[in-house]
C-alpha positions in Angstrom: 113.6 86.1 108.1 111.9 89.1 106.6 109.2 89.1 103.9 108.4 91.7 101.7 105.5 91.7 99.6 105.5 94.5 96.8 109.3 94.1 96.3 108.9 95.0 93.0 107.6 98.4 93.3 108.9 101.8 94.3 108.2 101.5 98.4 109.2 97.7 98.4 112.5 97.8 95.9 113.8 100.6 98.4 113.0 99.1 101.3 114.6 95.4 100.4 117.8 97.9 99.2 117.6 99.3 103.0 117.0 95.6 104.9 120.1 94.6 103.1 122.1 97.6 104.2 121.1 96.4 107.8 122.4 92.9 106.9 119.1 91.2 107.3 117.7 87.9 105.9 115.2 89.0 102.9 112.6 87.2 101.5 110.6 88.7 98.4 107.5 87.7 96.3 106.9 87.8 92.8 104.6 87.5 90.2 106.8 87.3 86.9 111.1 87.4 86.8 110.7 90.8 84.6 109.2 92.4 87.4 112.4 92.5 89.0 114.4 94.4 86.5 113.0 97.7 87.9 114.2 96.7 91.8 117.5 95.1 90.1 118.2 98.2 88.3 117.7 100.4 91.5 120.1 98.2 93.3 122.6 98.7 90.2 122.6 102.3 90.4 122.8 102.8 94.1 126.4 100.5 93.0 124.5 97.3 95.5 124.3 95.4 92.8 125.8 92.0 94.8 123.2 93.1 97.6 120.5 91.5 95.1 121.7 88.2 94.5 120.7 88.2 98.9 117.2 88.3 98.3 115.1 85.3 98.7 112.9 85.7 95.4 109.8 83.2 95.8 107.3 83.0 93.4 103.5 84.1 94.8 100.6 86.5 94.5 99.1 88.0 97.3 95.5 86.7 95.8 97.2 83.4 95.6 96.8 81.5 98.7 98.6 78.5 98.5 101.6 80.7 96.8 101.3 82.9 99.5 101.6 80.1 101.9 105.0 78.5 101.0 106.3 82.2 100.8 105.3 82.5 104.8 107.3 79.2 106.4 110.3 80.2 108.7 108.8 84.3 108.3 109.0 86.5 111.6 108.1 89.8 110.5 106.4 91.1 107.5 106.3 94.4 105.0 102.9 94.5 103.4 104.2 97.0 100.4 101.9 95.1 97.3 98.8 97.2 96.5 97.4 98.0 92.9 97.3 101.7 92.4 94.3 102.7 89.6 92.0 105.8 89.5 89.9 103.8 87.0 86.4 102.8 87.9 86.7 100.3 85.3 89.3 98.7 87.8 87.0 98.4 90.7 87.2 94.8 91.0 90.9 94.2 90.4 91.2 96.7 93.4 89.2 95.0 95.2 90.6 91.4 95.1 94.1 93.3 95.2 94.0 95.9 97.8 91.0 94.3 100.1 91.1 90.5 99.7 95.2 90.7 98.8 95.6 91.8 102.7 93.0 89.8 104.1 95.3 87.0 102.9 98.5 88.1 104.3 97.0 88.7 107.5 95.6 85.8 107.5 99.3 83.9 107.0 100.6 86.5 109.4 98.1 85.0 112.6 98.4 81.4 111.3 102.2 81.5 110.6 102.4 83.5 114.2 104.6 86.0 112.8 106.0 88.5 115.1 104.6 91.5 113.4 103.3 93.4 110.4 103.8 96.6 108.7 101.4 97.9 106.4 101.6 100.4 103.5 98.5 102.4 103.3 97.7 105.9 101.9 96.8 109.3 103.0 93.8 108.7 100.8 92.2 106.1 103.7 93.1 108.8 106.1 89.1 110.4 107.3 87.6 113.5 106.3 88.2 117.0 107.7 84.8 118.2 109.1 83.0 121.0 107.8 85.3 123.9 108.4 88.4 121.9 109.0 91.5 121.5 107.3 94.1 119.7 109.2 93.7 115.6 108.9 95.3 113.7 111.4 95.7 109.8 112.4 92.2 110.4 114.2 89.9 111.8 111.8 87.3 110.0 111.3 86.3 108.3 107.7 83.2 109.6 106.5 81.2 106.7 104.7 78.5 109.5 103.1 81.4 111.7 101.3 82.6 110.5 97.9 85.6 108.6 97.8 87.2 106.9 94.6 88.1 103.3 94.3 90.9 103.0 95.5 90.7 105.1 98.6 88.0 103.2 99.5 89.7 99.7 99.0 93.1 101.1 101.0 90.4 101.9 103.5 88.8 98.8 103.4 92.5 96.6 103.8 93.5 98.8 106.6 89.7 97.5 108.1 91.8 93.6 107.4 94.8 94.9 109.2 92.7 95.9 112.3 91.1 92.9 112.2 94.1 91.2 113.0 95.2 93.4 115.5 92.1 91.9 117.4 93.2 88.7 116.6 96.6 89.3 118.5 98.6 90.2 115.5 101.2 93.1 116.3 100.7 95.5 113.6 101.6 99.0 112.4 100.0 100.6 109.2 102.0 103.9 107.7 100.1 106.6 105.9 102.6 108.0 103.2 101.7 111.0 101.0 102.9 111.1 97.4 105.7 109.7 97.4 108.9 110.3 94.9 111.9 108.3 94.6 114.3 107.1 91.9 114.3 104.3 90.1 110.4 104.0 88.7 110.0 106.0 86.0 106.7 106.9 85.7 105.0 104.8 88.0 103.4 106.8 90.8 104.7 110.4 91.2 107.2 110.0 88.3 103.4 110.7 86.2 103.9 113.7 87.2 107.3 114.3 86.6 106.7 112.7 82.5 104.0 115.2 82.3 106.3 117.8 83.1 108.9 116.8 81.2 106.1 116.3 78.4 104.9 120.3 78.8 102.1 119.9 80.8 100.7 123.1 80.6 98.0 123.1 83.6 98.3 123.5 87.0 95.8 124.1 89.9 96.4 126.1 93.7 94.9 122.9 95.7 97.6 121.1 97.8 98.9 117.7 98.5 101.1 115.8 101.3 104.3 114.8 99.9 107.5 112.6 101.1 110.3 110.8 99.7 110.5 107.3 99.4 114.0 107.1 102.2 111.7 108.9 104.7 109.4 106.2 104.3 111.5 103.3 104.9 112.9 104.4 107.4 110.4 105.0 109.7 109.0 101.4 108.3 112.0 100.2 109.8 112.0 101.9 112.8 108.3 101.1 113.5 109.1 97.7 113.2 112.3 97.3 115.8 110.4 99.5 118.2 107.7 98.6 120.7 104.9 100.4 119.1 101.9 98.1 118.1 98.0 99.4 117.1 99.1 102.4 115.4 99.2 104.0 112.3 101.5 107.1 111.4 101.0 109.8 108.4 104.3 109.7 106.6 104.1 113.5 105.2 107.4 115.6 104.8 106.0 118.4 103.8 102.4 120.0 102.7 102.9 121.8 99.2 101.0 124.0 97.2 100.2 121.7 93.8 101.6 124.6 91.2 104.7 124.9 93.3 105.3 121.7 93.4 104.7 121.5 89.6 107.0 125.2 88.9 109.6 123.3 91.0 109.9 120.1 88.8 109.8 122.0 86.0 112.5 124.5 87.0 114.4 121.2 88.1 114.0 119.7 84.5 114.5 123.2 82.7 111.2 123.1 81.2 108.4 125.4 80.8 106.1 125.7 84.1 102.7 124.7 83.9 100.9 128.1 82.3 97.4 127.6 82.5 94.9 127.7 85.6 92.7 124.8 85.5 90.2 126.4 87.7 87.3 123.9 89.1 84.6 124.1 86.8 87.5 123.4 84.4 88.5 120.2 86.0 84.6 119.5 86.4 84.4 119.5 83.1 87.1 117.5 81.9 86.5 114.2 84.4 83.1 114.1 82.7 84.5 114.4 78.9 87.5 112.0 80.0 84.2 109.4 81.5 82.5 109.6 77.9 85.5 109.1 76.3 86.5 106.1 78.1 82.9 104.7 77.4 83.7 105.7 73.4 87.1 104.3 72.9 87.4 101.7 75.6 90.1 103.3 77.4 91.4 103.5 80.4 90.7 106.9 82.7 93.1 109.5 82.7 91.5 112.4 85.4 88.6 111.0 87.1 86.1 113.0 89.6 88.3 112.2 92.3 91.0 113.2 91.3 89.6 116.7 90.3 88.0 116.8 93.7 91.9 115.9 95.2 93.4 118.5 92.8 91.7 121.3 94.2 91.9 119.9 98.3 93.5 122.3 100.7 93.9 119.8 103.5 96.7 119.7 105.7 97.9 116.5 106.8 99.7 117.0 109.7 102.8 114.6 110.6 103.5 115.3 114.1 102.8 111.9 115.7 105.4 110.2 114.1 107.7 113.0 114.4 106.8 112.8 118.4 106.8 108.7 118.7 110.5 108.6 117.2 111.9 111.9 117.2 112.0 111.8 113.4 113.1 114.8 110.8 111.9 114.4 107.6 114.0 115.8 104.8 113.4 119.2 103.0 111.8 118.4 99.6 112.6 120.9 97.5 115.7 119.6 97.3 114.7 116.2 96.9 112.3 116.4 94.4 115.2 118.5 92.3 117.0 115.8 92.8 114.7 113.1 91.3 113.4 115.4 88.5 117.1 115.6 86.8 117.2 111.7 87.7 113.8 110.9 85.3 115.5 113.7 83.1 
């Protein structure tokens, strides 16, 4: 049997939709029944709704040891999908316990339940630092500790650092690195910000870029990772490399909206992170555009996919098309 932690969010919901597809025995974890609606509502419109009643629903949390426990009896391979996703410093610990100790925990299960292997769900953002000069990141450049780095890269760094640690232990593992990633079904959880700020008339827009993918592209190479013989790696799951205000024109044309009209040029974005901080402190809320995020917004790194394109002779879909597609969805 299969478990799939996370089956409640965007990577996880999809993925349980594709196991079933494939016929195979699912196991999911949860943390309250309404957090199901979202991955029962995705089954509904992709017209699987009698694929749902298949899953194995068992209540646990990650954090939760002994939860976590009963959720791993009779398990032979696992999808580590659950991670907390927060740019706010005032969330440092949650990520923490989440991202970090969360993974140490199912790793630890994974060694003492001898499961047969594990598939992780990283993040470009624990991908290393281009050197001086540089622009292309691959699966082998290096993490600089002396660079800035927000929160949560640093905690989806620091739970890759548990998955490795059980590679050593003799745990087969693979780790994918996915880009943004947009897919139907989550409103505006993850990417689908953007596409509510869009559909909100967003006016700014800045000329860094980003790695993008859609959520099918990563499952499936999940998938494949996992029935193949490949163990100790990790893959960057990028379709494409996109300019940011192209990607934001594109949305908008998508939605019929007005395109972002207003250069948000770096001292801009400097700015604003700082008035957002103070703000925060004033009212007690949480942060909206942190320094990291500037810093990201303005990044014109390339993150190049070509190792798993090579390992499994994989074509990504175009995304132009597909993010058209899921803007008049969220519309």
């Amino acid at each position: 049997m299969i478990l799939v932690t996370g089956g409640t969010g965007l990577v996880g919901a999809h993925l349980l939709l594709h196991l079933l597809q494939e016929n195979e025995a699912v196991r999911a974890i949860y943390r309250s029944t309404a957090s199901t609606e979202k991955t029962k509502r995705l089954f509904q419109t992709e017209n699987k709704a009698y694929l749902f009643d298949k899953i194995e629903w068992v209540p646990a949390d990650i954090t939760d040891i002994p939860a976590l426990e009963k959720a791993f009896e009779n398990i032979s391979q696992v999808y580590h999908c659950a991670a907390l996703i927060s740019f706010d410093s005032r969330d440092e610990d949650q990520l923490r316990k989440i991202n970090i100790e969360g993974t140490a925990n199912v790793v630890n299960c994974c060694i003492d339940f001898k499961v047969k292997k594990l598939c992780h769900v990283s993040s470009i953002a624990a991908l290393g630092d281009a050197k001086e000069g540089e622009k292309i990141i691959t699966e082998e450049t290096e993490w600089n500790p002396e660079k800035n780095h927000g929160d949560y890269a640093l905690t989806k760094f620091g739970a890759e650092t548990e998955v490795w640690r059980g590679a050593q232990e003799g745990l087969d593992v693979v780790v994918v690195n996915p880009g943004v990633i947009f897919g139907k079904g989550f409103g505006a959880a993850g990417s689908g910000e953007l596409l509510q700020k869009i559909h909100n008339g967003f006016p700014f827009y800045t000329k860094g870029s980003t790695g993008i993918t859609a959520v099918e592209d990563v499952v499936n190479v999940m998938m494949q990772l996992m029935k193949s013989d490949i163990s100790g790696e990790r893959f960057t799951i990028v379709s494409e490399n996109v300019i940011l205000q192209n990607l934001l024109n594109d949305i908008a044309d998508s939605m019929q909206k007005k395109r972002p009209y207003i250069y948000a040029r770096p001292y801009m974005t400097s700015l604003y992170w700082r008035a957002d901080w103070l703000f925060s402190k004033l009212f007690c809320r949480k942060r909206r555009f942190t320094r990291a995020t500037a810093k990201a917004s303005h990044s014109t790194e390339i993150y190049n996919n070509s190792k798993v394109i090579n390992h499994l002779n994989y074509t990504f879909q175009p995304m132009k098309t597909y993010v058209s597609t899921v803007s008049l969805a969220y519309k």
